[in-house]
N, C-alpha and C positions, 0 to 999 in steps of 0.2 A: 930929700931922702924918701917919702913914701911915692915920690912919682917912680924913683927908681924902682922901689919893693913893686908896685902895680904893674908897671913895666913887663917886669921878669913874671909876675904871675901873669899878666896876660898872655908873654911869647910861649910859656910851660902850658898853661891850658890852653894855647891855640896845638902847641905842637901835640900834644898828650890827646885830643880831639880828633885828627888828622890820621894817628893811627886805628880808631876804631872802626867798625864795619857799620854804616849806620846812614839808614834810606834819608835821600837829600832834599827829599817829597813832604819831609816832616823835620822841621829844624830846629826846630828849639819849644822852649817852656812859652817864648812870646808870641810864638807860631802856632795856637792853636784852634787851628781849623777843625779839628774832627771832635770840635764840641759841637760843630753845626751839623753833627750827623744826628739825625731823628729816628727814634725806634720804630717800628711798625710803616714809617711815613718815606725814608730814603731810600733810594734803589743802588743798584751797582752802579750805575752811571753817575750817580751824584756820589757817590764817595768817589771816586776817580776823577771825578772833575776837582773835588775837595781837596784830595790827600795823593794825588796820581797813582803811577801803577803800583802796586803792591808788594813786597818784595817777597812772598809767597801766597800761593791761596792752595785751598786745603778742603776734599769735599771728604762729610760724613753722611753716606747715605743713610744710614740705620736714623739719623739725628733729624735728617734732612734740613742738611748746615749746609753753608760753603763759608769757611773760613780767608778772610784778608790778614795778611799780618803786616804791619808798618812799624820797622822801629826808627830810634830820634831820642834825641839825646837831652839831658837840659843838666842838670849836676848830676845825673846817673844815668843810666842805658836804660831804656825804658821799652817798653815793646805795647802797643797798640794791636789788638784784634777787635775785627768788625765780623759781626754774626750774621751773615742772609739768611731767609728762607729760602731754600730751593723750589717751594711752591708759589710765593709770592713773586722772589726776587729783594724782598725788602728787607731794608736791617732790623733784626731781630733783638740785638745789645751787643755794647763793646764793652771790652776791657780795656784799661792801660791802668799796665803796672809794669815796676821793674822787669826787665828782661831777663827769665829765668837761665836763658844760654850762655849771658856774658858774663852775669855774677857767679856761674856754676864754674862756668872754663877757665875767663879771666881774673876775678876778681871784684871788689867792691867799688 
């Protein structure tokens, strides 16, 4: 009986997975590469090599940012941003936290 129950939860959260919008560059909670990103010390070229392309980047010049955004999924939609200097090149700090778009539009 519970191979059945796991079964049917596995086939619901592959299919329920399958519908979200969600970069393949970053896959899960056991995939976590972009802890190997280092503040002050990583360039654009090492997060890319890391975490691939990006599924937006975003410049503040007043900040002098250039934002990456990566989202990826693990029990929730999560969204990763990685902070450059525009004068370095180097990452400055990320975030990863829930993804404020998919829990605003779609849901929890």
């Amino acid at each position: 009986m519970s191979k059945v129950v796991s079964g049917a939860v596995l086939a619901l959260v592959t299919t329920l997975a399958g519908c979200a919008p969600v970069n393949t560059s970053v896959r899960n909670a056991a995939d976590n590469r972009f802890l190997d990103i280092r503040s002050g010390e990583s360039t654009r070229e090492d997060v890319a090599r890391l975490l691939g392309k990006p599924e937006s980047q975003t410049r503040f010049e007043r900040l002098r940012e250039e934002v990456w955004s990566y989202r990826y999924q693990t029990t929730r939609h999560m969204l990763v941003s990685v902070h450059f200097s525009t004068d370095t090149g180097k990452v400055k700090y990320f975030t990863d936290e829930p993804d404020p778009w998919y829990h605003k539009t779609i849901g929890t």
